[in-house]
Structure formats: C-alpha cells, structure tokens
N, C-alpha and C positions, 0 to 999 in steps of 0.2 A: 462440594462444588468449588468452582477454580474462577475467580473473576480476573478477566485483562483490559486492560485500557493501551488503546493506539493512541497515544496524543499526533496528533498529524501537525500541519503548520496551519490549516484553516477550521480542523473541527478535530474533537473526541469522540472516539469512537471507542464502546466499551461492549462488553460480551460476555457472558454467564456458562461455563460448560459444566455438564454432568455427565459423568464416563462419555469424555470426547462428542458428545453431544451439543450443540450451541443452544439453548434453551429461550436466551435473553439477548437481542442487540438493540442496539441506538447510538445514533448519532446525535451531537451536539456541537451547537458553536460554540468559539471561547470566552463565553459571555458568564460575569457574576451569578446572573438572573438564570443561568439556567441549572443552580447546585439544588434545588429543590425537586426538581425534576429528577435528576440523578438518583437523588436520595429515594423518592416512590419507586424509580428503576429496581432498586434493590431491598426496598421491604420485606418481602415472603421469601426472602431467598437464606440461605443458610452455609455461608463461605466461610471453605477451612483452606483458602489459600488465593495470594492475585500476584498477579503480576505487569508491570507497565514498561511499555514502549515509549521515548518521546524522542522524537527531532527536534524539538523547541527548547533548550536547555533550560532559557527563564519560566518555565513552567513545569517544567520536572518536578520539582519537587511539592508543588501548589498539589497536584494529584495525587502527589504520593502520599498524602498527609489527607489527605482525603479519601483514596484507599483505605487509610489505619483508620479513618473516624467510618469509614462504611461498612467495613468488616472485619477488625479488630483484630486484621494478620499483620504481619509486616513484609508489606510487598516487597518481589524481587522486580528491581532493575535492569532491566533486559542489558546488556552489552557482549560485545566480541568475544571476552576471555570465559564466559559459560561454556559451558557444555552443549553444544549444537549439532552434533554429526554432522557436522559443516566443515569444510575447511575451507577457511579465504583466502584469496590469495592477490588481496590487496598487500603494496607495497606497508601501507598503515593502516590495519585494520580498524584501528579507533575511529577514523574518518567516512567509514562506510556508516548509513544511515541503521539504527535499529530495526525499521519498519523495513529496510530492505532486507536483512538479517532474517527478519520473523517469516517475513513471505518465502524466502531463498527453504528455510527451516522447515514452513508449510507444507511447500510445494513435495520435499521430499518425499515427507510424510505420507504424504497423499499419494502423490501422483507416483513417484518414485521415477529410474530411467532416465534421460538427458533430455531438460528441459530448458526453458528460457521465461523466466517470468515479465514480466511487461508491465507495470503501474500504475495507470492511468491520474495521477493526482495534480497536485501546486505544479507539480513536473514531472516527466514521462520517464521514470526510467526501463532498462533493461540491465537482467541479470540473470548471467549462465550457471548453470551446474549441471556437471557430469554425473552419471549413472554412481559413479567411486564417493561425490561426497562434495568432491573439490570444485570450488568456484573460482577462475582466472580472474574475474573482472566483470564489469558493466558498459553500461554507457547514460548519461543523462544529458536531458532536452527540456527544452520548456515544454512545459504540459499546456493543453489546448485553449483550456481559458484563460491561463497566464498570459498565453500570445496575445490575444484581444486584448487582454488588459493593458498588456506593454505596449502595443500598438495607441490605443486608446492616450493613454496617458502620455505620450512623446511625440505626437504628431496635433497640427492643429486642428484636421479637419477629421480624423478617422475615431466615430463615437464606440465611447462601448455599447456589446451586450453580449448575451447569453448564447453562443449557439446551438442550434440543433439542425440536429439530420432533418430531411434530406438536403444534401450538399449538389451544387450545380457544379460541374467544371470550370466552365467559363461563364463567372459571375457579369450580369448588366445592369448590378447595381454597385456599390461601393460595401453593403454590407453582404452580400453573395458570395464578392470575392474574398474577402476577409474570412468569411464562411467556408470557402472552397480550401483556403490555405490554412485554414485550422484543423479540418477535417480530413479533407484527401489528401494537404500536407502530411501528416500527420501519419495515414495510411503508406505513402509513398513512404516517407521513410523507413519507419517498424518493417515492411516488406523488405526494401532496399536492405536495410539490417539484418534482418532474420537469415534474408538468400546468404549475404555475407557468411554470416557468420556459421553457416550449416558449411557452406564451399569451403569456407575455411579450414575447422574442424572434422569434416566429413561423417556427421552425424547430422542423423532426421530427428532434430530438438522437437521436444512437444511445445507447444508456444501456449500461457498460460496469462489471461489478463485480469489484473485485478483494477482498485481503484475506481473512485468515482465516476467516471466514462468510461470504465469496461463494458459494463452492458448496453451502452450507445452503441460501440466501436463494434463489440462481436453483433449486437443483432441489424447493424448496414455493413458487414464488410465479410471478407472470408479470411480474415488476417489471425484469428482465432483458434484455437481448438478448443480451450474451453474460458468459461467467465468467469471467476473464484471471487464472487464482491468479499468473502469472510477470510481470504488466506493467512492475512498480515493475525486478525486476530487468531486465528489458528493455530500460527506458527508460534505467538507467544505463549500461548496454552500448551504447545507442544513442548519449548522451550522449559515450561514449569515443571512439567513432567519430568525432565529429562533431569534434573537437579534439585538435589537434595534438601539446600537451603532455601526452596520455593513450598513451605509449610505452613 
C-alpha cells in the first residue's frame, strides 16, 4: 500500500491506495490536535511506500517526519525534476505548485487526451495539457472563498461568510450580491477561459474540476465535464509509481 499527503494551504489531505485503488481519505486542518486522528487513520494499514505534496514550505517537512513516524518509509518529495510524463512548460518549473503538478499528472493517467484541469481551492487555478504530455501554462485567480474573505477583511461594511448555491444574479441584498460574484463570477470566468483557450488551441479540452468546490460548481453549473475531488491525491500516487526512489 502507497500513502500520500496533499499538504494544501488550509488543510491535509491524505490517502491510502492499493493497486491504484483509494482505500483511505481524509481531510484535516493544520491543527496540532489533530496528529492523533491521523495516527487512527492509519492503524490497520500496512505501508511499504508514501509520498507528499506541499504548497506550504514551513510545513514540508513537519509531515514528512510524520510520514517516517507513521510508516516507517522515507517519503518521496513530490517536485518538478521526477519523473512525470509531464512536460512543463513553465518558464521556471520550480515555481509551479506541487498539487498543481500532481493533478496535471492525474489527470493524464486518468483521463488521458487534451484537457484542462480547474482547482477549485485557497485559489482557482487552471492548467492545460495536451493529448503529447506537454503543459504550456496556467492561469490563477482567487478561489471563491478567498474572495469573501478579501472582501470581508478590506472594506468596512462587507461581513464575512460561507457561501452556497443557489446564487441570484442580481443580488437585493448585500450578501446575494457578494454571493452572485463569487459564484457566477466565478463561472463567468472559468467559461470566458475555457472558450479562450479551446479558440485558441483549436482543441475540444475535456474540462476537469477538482478542489474543495468542485462538486458545488459541477452540480449548479454546466462548466464541467467531470468532478475529480481525489485527482491531486492521484496524481501523487501516480507520481510514486512512476519512480524508483518512492519505496
């Protein structure tokens, strides 16, 4: 069995596969108090390999050393210069996110053909690959609750909170509207992009959302083709596979 951890910027997320199968997930916040819980996560489980994703560099290594105490591999570090059937085609690859890497990685796996994956997390990205392998580029935006919260936090009178579907157009309240530009903003763009970016290329991309508000966004919109909540952990799993030193 292969354990991976996504460190994201709000939560851990970790996953259990056996011959490519997910057996085990959960989510956690980046809280002390929740290493105990971890540890029950992986009790009955019998890992001869993990591997980890982080965006958070001060905490890279806090999990990696937690890996070693929970399965007594020594975890592979996800980055750029592995072995991905990927080629980036970032100016500086170092500066592209892991988790975007892992999903881009996933998605091939998976889905395979010219697609666009979509992220739904702290912030929204997009990221292309061709049918060949090779990924030009992205794009990123603030992710949907990030916006509230910037909002929230920079303006006197605009409060936070949570939102959800269903979203009005033309909000007649102050949190409606704030609601309408989170969400069908949101939508409006990812569209606006996608068209782009198909016109551009002249490829029918499969559109792929992962991320914490994927499955809001696919089940109120048609912006979708499919919901991947597990891709990122996927991809790192896939990533393990793919290299030798992930034993």
């Amino acid at each position: 069995m292969v354990a991976v951890f996504d460190v994201g910027n709000s939560f851990l997320h970790i996953g259990i596969y056996d011959n490519d199968t997910l057996v085990r997930k959960e989510d956690f916040p980046h809280r002390a108090a929740v290493r105990a819980r971890i540890w029950r996560a992986f009790a009955k489980y019998r890992i001869q390999a993990a591997a980890i994703s982080s965006v958070v560099p001060g905490k890279t290594e806090y999990y990696r050393k937690l890996l070693i105490s929970l399965t007594g591999t020594r975890p592979m570090v996800i980055h750029h210069k592995l072995r991905l059937k990927l080629k980036i085609g970032y100016t500086r690859p170092a500066e592209l996110g892991t988790d975007r890497i892992a999903a881009m990685v996933g998605g091939r796996a998976r889905y395979g053909g010219d697609f666009i994956v979509v992220d739904f997390g702290t912030a929204t990205t997009l990221d292309v690959v061709f049918r060949s392998g090779f990924s030009p580029g992205g794009i990123i935006m603030t992710g949907i609750q990030t916006g509230i919260t910037a909002l929230a936090g920079d303006t006197a009178r605009l409060k936070y909170f949570k939102p959800r579907w269903p979203a009005v157009l033309l909000g007649r309240s102050t949190r409606d509207g704030m609601q309408s530009g989170a969400f069908l903003g949101t939508r409006a763009m990812i569209k606006g992009l996608v068209d782009e970016i198909r016109d551009r290329y002249g490829r029918d991309f499969l559109v792929i959302g992962t991320g914490g508000w994927a499955k809001s966004v696919h089940d109120n919109t048609s912006l979708l083709d499919y919901c991947d909540s597990d891709l990122v952990l996927y991809g790192i799993y896939k990533i393990c596979q793919y290299n030798d030193d992930c034993r």
